[in-house]
PQR file of N, CA, C, O and H, with PARSE charges and radii, in Angstrom:
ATOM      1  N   UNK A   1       8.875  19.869  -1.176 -0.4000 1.5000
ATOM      2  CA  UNK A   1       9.237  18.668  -0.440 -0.0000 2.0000
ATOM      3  C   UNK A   1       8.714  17.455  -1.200  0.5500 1.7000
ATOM      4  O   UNK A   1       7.527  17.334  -1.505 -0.5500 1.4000
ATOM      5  N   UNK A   2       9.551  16.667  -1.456 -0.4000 1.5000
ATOM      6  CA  UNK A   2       9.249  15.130  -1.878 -0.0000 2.0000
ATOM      7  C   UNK A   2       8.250  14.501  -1.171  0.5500 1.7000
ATOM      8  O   UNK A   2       8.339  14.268   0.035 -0.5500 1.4000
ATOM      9  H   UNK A   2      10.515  16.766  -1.209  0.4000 1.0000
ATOM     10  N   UNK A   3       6.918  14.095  -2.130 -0.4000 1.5000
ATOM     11  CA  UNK A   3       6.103  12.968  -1.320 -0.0000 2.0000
ATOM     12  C   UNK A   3       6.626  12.133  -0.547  0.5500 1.7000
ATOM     13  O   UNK A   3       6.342  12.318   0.637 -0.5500 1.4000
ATOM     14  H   UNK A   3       6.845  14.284  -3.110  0.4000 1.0000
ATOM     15  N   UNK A   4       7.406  11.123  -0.807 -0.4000 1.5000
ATOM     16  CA  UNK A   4       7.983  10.261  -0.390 -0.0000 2.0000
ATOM     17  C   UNK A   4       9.030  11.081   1.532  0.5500 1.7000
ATOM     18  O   UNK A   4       9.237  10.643   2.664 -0.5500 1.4000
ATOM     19  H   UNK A   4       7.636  10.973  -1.768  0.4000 1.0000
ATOM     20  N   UNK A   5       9.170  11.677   1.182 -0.4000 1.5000
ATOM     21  CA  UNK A   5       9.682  12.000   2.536 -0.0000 2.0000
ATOM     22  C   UNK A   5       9.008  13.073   3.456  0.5500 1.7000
ATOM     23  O   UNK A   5       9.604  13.732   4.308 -0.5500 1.4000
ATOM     24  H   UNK A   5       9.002  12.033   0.263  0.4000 1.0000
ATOM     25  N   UNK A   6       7.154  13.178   3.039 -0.4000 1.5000
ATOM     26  CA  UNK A   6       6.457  13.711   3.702 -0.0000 2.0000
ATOM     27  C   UNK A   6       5.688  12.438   4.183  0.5500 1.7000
ATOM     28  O   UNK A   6       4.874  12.739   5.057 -0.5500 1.4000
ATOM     29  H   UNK A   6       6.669  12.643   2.347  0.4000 1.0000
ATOM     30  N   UNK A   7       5.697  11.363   3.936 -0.4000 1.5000
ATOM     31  CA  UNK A   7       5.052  10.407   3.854 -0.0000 2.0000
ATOM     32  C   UNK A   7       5.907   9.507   5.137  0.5500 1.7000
ATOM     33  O   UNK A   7       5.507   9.127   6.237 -0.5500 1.4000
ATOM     34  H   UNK A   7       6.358  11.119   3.226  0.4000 1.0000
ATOM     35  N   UNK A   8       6.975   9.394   4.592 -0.4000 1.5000
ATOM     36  CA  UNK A   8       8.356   8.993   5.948 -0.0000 2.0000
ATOM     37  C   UNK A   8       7.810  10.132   7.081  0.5500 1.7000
ATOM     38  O   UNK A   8       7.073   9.667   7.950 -0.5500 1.4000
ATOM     39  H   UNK A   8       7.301   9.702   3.698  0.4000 1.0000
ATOM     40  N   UNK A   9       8.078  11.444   7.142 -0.4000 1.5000
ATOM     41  CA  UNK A   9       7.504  12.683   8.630 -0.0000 2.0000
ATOM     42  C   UNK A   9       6.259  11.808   9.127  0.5500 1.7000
ATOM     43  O   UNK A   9       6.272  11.398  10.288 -0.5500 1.4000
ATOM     44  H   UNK A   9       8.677  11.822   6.436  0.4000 1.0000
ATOM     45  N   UNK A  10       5.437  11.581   8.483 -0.4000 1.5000
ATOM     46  CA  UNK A  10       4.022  11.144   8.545 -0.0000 2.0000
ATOM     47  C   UNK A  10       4.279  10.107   9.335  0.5500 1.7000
ATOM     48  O   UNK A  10       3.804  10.314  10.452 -0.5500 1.4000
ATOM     49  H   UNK A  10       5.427  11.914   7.540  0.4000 1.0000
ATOM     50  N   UNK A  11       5.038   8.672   9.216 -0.4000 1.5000
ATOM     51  CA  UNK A  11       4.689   7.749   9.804 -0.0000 2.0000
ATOM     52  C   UNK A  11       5.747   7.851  10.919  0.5500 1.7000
ATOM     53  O   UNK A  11       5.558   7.199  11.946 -0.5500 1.4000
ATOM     54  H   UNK A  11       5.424   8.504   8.309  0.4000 1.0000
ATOM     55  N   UNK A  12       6.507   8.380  10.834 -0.4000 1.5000
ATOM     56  CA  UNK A  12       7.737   8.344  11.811 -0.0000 2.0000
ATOM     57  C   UNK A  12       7.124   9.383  13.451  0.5500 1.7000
ATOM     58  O   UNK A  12       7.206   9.157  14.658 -0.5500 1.4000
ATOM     59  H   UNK A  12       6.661   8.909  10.000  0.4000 1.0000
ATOM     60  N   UNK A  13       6.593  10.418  12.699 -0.4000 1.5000
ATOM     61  CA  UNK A  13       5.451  10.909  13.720 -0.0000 2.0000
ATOM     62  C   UNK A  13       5.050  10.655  14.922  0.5500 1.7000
ATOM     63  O   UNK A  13       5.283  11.366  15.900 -0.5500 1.4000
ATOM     64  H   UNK A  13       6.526  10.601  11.718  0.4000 1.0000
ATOM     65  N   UNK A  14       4.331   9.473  14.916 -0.4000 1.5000
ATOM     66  CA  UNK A  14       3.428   8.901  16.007 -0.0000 2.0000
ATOM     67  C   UNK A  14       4.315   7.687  16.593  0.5500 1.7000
ATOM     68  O   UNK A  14       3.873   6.615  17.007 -0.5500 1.4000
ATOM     69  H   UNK A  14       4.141   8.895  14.122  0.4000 1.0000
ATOM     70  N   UNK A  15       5.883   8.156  16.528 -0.4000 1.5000
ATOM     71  CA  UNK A  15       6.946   6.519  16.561 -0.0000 2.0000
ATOM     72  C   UNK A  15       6.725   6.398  18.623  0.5500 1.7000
ATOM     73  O   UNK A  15       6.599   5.463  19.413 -0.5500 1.4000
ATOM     74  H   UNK A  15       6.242   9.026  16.191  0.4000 1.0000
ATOM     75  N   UNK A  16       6.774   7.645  18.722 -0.4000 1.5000
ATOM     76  CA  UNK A  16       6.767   7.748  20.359 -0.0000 2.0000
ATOM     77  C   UNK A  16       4.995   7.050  21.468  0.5500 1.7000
ATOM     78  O   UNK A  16       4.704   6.611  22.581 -0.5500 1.4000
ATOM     79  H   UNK A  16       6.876   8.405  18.080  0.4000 1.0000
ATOM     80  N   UNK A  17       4.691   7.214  20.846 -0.4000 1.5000
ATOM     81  CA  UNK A  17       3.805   5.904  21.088 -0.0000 2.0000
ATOM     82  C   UNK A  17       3.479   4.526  20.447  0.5500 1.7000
ATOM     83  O   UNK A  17       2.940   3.559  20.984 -0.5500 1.4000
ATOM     84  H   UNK A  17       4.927   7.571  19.942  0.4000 1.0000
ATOM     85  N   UNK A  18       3.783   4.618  19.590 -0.4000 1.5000
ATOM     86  CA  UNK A  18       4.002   3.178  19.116 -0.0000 2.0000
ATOM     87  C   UNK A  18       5.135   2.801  20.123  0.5500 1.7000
ATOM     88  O   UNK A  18       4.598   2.202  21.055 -0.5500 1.4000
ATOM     89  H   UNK A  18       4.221   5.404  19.154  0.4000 1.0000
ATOM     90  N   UNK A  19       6.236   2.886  20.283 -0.4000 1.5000
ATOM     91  CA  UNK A  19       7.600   2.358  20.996 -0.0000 2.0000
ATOM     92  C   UNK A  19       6.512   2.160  22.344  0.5500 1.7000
ATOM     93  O   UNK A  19       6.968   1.293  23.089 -0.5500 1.4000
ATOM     94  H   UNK A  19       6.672   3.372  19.526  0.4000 1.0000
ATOM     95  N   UNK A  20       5.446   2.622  22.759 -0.4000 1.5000
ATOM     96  CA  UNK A  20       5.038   2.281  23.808 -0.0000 2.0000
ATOM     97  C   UNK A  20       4.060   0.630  23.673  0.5500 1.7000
ATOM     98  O   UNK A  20       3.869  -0.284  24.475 -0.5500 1.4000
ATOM     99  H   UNK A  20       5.075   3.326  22.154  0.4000 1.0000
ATOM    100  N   UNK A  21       3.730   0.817  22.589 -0.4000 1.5000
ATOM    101  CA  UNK A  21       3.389  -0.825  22.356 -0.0000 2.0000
ATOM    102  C   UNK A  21       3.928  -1.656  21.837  0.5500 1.7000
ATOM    103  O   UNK A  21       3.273  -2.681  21.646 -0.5500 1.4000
ATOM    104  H   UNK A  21       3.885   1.560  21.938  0.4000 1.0000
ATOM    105  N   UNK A  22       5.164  -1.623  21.429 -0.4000 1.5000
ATOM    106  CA  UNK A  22       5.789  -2.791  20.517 -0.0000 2.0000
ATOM    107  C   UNK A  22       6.696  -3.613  21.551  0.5500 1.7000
ATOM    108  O   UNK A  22       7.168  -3.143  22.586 -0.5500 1.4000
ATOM    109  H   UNK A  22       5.696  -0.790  21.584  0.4000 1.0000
ATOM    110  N   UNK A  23       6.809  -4.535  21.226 -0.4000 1.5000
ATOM    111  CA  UNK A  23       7.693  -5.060  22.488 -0.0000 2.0000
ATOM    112  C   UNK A  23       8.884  -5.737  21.127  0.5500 1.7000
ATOM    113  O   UNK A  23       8.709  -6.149  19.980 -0.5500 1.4000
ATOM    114  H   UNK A  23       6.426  -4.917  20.385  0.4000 1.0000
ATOM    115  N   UNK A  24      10.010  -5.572  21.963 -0.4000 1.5000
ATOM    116  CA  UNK A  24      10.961  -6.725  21.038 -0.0000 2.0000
ATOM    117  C   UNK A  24      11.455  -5.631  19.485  0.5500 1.7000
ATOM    118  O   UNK A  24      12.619  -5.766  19.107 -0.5500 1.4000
ATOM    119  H   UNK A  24      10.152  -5.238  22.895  0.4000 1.0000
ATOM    120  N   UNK A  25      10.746  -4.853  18.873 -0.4000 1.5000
ATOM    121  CA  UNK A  25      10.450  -3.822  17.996 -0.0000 2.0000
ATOM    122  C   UNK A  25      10.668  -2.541  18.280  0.5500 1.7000
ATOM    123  O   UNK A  25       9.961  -1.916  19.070 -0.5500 1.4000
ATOM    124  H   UNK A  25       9.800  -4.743  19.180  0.4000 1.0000
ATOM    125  N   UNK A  26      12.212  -1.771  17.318 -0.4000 1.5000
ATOM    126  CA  UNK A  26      11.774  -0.528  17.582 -0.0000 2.0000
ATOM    127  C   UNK A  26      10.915   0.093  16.996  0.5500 1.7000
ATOM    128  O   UNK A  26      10.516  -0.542  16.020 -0.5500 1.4000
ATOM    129  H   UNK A  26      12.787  -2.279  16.676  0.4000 1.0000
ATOM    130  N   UNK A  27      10.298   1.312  17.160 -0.4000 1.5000
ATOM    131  CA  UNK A  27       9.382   2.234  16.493 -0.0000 2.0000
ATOM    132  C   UNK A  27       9.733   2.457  15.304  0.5500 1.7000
ATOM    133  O   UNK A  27       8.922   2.341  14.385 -0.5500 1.4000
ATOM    134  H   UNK A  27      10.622   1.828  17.953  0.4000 1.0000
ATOM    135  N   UNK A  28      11.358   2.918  15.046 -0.4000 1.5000
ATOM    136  CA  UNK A  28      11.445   3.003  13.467 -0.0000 2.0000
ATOM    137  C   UNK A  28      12.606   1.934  12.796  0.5500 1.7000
ATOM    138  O   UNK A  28      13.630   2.253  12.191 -0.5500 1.4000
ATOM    139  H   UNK A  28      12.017   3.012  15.793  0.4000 1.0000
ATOM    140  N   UNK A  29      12.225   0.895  13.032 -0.4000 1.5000
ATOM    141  CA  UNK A  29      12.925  -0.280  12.559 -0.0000 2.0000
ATOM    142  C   UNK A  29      12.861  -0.168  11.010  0.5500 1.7000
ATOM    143  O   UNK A  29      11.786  -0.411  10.462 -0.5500 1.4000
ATOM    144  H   UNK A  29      11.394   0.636  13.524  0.4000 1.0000
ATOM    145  N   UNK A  30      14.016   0.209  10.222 -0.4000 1.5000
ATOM    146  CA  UNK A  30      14.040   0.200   8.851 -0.0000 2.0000
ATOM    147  C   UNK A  30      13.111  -1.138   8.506  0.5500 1.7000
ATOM    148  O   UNK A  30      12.010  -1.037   7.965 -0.5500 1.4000
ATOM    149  H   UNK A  30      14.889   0.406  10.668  0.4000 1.0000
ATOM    150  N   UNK A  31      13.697  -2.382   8.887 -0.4000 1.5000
ATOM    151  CA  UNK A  31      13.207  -3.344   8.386 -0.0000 2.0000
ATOM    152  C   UNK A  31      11.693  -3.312   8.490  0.5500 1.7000
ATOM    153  O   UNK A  31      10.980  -3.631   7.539 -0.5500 1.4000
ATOM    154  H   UNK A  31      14.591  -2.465   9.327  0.4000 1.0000
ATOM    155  N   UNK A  32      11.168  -2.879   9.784 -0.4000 1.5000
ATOM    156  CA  UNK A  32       9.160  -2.990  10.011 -0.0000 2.0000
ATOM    157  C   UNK A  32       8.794  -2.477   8.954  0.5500 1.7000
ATOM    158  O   UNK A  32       8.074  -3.054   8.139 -0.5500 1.4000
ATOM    159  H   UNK A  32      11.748  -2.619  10.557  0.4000 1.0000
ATOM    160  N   UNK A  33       9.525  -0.598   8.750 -0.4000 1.5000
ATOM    161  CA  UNK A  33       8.785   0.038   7.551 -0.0000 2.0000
ATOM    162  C   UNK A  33       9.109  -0.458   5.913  0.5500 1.7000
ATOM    163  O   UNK A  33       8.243  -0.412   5.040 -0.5500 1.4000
ATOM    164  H   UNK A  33      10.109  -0.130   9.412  0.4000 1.0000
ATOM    165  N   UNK A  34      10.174  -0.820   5.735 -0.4000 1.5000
ATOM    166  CA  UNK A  34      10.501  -2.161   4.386 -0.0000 2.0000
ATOM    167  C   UNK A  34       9.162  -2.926   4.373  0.5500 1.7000
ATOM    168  O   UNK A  34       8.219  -2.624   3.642 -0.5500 1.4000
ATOM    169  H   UNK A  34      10.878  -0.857   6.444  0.4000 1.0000
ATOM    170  N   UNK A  35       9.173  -4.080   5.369 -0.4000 1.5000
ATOM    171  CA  UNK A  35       7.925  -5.056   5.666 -0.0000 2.0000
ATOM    172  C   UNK A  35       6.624  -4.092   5.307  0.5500 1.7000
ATOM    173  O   UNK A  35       6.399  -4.311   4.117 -0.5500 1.4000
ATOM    174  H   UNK A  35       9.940  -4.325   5.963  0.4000 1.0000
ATOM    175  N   UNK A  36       6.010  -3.470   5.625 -0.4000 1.5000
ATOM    176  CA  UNK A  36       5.050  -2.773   5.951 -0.0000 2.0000
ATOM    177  C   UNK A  36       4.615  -2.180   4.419  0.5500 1.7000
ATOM    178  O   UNK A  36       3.533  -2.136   3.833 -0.5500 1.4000
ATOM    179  H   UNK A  36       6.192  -3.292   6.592  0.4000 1.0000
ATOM    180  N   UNK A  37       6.210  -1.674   3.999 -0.4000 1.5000
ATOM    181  CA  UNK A  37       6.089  -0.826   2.570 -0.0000 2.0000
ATOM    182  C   UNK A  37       5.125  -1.799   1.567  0.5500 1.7000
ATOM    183  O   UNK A  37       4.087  -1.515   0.970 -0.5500 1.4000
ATOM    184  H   UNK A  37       7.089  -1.709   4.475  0.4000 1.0000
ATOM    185  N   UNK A  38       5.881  -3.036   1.630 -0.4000 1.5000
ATOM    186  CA  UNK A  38       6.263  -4.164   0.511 -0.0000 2.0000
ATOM    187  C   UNK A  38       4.645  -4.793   0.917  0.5500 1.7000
ATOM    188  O   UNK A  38       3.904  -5.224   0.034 -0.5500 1.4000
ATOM    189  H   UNK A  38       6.724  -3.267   2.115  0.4000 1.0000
ATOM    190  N   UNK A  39       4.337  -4.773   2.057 -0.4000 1.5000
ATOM    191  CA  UNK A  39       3.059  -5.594   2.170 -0.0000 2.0000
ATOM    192  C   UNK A  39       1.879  -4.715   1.943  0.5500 1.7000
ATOM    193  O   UNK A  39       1.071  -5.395   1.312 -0.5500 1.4000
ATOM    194  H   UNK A  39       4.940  -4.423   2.775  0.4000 1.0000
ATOM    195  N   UNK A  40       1.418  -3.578   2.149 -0.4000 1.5000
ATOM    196  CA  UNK A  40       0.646  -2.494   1.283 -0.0000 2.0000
ATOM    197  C   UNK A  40       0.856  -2.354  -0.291  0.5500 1.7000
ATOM    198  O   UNK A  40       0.037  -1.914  -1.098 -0.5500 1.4000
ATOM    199  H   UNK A  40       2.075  -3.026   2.661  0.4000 1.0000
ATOM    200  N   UNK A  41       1.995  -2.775  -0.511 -0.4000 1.5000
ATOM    201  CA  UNK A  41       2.290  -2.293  -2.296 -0.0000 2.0000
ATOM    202  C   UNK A  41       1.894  -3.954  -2.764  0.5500 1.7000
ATOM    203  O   UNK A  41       1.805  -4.244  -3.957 -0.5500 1.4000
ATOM    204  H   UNK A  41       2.660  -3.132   0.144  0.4000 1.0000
ATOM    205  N   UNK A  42       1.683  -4.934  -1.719 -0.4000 1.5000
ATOM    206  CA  UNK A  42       1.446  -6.052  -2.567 -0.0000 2.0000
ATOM    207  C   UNK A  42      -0.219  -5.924  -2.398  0.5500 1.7000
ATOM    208  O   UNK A  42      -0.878  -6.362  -3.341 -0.5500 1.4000
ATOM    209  H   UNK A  42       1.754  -4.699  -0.750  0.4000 1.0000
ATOM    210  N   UNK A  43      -0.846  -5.427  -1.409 -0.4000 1.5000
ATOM    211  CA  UNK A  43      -1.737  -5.214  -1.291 -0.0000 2.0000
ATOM    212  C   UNK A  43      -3.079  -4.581  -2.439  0.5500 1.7000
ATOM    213  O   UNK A  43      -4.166  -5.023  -2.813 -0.5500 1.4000
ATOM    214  H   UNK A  43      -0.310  -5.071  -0.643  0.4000 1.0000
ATOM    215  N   UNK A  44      -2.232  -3.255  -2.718 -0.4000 1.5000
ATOM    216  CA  UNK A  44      -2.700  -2.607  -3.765 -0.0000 2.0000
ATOM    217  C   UNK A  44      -2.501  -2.875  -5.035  0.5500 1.7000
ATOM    218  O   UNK A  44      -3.420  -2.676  -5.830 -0.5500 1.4000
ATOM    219  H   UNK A  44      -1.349  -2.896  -2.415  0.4000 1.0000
ATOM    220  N   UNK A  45      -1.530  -3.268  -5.374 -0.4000 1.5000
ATOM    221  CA  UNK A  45      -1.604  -4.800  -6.682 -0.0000 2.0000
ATOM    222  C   UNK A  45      -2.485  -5.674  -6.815  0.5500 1.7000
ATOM    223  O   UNK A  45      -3.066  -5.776  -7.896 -0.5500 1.4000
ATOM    224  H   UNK A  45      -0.783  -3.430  -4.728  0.4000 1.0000
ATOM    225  N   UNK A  46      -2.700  -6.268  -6.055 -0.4000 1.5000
ATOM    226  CA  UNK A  46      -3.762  -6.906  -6.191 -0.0000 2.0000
ATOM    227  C   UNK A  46      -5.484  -6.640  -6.010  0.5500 1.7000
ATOM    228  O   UNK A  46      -6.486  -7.282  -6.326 -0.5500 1.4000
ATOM    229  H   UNK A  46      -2.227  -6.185  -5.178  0.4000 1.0000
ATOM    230  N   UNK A  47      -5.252  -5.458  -5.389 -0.4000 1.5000
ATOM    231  CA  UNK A  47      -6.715  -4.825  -5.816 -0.0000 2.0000
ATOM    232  C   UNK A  47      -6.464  -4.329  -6.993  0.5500 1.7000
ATOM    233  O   UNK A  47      -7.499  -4.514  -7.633 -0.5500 1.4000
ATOM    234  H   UNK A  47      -4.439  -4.936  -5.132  0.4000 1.0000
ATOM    235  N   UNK A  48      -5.823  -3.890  -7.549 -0.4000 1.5000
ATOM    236  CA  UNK A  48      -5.707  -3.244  -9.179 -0.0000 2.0000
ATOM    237  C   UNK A  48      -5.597  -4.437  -9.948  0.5500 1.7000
ATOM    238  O   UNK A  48      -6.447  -4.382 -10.837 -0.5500 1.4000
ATOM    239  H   UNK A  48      -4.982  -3.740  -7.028  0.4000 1.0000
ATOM    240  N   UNK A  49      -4.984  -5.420 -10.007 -0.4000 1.5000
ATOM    241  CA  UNK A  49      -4.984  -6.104 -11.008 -0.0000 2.0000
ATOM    242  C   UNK A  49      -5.904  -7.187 -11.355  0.5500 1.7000
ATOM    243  O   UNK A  49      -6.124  -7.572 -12.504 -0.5500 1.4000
ATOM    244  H   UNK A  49      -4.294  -5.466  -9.284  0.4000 1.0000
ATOM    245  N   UNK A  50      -6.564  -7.772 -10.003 -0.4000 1.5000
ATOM    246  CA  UNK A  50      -7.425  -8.689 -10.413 -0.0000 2.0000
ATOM    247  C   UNK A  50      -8.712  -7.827 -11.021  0.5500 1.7000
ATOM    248  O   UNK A  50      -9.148  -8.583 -11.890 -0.5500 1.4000
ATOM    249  H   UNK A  50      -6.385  -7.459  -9.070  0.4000 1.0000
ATOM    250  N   UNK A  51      -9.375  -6.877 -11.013 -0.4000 1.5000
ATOM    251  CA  UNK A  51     -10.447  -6.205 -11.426 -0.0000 2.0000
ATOM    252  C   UNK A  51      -9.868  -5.830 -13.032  0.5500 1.7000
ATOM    253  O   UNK A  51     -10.603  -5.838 -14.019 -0.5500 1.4000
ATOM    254  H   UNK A  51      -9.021  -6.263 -10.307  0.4000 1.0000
ATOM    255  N   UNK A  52      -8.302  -5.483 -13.063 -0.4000 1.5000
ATOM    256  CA  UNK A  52      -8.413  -5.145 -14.596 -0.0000 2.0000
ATOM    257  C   UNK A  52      -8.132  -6.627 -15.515  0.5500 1.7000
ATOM    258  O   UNK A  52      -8.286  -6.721 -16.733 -0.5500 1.4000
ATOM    259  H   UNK A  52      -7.705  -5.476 -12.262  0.4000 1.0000
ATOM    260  N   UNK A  53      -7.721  -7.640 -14.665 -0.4000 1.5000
ATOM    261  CA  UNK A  53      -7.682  -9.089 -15.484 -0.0000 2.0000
ATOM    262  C   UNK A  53      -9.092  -9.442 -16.278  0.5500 1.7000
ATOM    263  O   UNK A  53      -9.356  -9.855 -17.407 -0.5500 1.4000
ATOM    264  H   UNK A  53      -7.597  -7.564 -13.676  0.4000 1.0000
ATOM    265  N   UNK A  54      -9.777  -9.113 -15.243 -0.4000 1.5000
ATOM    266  CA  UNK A  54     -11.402  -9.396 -15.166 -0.0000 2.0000
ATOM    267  C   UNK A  54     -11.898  -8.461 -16.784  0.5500 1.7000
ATOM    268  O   UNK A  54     -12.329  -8.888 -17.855 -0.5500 1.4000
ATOM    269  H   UNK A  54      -9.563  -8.778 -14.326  0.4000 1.0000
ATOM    270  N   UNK A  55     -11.612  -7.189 -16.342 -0.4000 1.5000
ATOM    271  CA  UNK A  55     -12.110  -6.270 -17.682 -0.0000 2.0000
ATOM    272  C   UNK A  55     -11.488  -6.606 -18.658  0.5500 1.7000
ATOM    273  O   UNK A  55     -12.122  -6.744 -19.704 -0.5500 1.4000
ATOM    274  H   UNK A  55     -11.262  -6.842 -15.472  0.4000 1.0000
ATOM    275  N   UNK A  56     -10.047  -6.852 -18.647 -0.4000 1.5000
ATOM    276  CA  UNK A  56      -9.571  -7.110 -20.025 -0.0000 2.0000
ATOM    277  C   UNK A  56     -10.106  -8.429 -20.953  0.5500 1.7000
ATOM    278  O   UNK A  56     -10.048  -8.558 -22.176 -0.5500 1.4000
ATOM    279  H   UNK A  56      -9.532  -6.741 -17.797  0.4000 1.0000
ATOM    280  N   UNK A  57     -10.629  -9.328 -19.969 -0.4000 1.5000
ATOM    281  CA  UNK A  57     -11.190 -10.470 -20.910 -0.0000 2.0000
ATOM    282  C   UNK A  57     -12.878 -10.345 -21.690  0.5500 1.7000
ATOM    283  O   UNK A  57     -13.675 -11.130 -22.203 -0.5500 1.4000
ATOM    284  H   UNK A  57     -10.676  -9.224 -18.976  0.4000 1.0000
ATOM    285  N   UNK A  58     -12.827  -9.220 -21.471 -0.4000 1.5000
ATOM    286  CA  UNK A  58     -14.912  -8.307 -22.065 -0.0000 2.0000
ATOM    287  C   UNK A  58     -14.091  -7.651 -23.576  0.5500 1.7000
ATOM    288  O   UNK A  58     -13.304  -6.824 -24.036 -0.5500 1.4000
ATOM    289  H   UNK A  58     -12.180  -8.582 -21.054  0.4000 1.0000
ATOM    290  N   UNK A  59     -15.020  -8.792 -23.851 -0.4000 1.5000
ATOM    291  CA  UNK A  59     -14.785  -7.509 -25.348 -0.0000 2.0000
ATOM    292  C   UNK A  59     -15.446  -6.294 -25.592  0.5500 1.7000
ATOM    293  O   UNK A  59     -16.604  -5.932 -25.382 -0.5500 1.4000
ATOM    294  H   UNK A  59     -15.659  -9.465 -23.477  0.4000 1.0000
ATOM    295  N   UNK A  60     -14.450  -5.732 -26.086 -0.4000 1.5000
ATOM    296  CA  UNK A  60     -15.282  -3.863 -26.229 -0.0000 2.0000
ATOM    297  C   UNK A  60     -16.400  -3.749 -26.978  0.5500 1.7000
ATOM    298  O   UNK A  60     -17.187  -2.999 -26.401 -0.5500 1.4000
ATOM    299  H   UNK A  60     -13.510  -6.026 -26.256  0.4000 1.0000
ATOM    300  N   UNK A  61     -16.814  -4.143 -27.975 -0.4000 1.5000
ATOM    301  CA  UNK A  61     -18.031  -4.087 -28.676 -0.0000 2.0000
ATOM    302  C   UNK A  61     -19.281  -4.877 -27.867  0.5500 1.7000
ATOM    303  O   UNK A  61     -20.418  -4.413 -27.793 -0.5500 1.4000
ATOM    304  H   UNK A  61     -16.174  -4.752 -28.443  0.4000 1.0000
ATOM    305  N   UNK A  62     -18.906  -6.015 -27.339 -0.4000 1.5000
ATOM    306  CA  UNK A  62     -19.996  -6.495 -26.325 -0.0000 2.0000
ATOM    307  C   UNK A  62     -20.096  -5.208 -24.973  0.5500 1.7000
ATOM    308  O   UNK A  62     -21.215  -4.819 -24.641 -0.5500 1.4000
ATOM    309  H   UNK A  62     -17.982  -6.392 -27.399  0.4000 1.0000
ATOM    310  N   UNK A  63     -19.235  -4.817 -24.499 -0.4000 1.5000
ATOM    311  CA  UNK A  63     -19.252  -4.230 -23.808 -0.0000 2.0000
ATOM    312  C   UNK A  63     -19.697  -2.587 -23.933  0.5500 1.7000
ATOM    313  O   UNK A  63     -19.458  -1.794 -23.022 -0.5500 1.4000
ATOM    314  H   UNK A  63     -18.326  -5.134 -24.769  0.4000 1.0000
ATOM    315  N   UNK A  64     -20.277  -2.256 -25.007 -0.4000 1.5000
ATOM    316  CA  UNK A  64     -20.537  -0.873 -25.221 -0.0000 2.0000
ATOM    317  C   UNK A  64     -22.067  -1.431 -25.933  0.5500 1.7000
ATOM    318  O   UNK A  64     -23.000  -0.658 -26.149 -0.5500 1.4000
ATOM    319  H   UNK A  64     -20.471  -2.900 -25.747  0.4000 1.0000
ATOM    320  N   UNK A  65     -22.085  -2.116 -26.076 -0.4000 1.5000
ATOM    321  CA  UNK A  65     -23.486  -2.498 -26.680 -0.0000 2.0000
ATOM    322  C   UNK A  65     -24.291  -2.608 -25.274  0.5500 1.7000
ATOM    323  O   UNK A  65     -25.269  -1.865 -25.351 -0.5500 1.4000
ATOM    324  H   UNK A  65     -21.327  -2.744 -25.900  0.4000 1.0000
ATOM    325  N   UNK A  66     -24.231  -3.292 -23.968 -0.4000 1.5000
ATOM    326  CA  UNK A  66     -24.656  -3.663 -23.181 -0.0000 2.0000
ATOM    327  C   UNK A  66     -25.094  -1.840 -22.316  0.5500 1.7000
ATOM    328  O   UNK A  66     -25.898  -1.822 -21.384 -0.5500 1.4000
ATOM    329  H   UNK A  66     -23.437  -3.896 -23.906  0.4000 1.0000
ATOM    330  N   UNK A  67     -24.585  -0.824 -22.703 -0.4000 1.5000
ATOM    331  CA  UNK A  67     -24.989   0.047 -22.261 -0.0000 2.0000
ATOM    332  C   UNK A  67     -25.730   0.700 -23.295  0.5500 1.7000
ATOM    333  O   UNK A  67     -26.317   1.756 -23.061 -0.5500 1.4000
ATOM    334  H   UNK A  67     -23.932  -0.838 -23.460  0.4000 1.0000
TER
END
């Protein structure tokens, strides 16, 4: 089975209580899980990239000397 569509089982799952709190929102609104996708993947971009911006400006010889 494809990650990606064990990952969809996974969230689609628990849709029957969620539909009990969303108002205005269905439980599996393509668009929420789009939104949702796109705002975690911008999320984790930016924990990855500002830390490797950071490393890439250390030079390697300063940086192996210091240990």
């Amino acid at each position: 089975m494809d990650l990606g569509a064990l990952e969809l089982a996974g969230a689609l799952a628990p849709s029957r209580l969620l539909s009990s709190l969303l108002y205005g929102v269905q439980a599996t609104d393509p668009l929420t899980f789009a939104g949702v996708v796109l705002l975690l993947a911008a999320v984790a971009l930016a924990a990855c990239y500002l830390p490797a911006r950071r490393a890439a400006r250390v030079d390697p010889i300063i940086a192996l000397r210091y240990e």
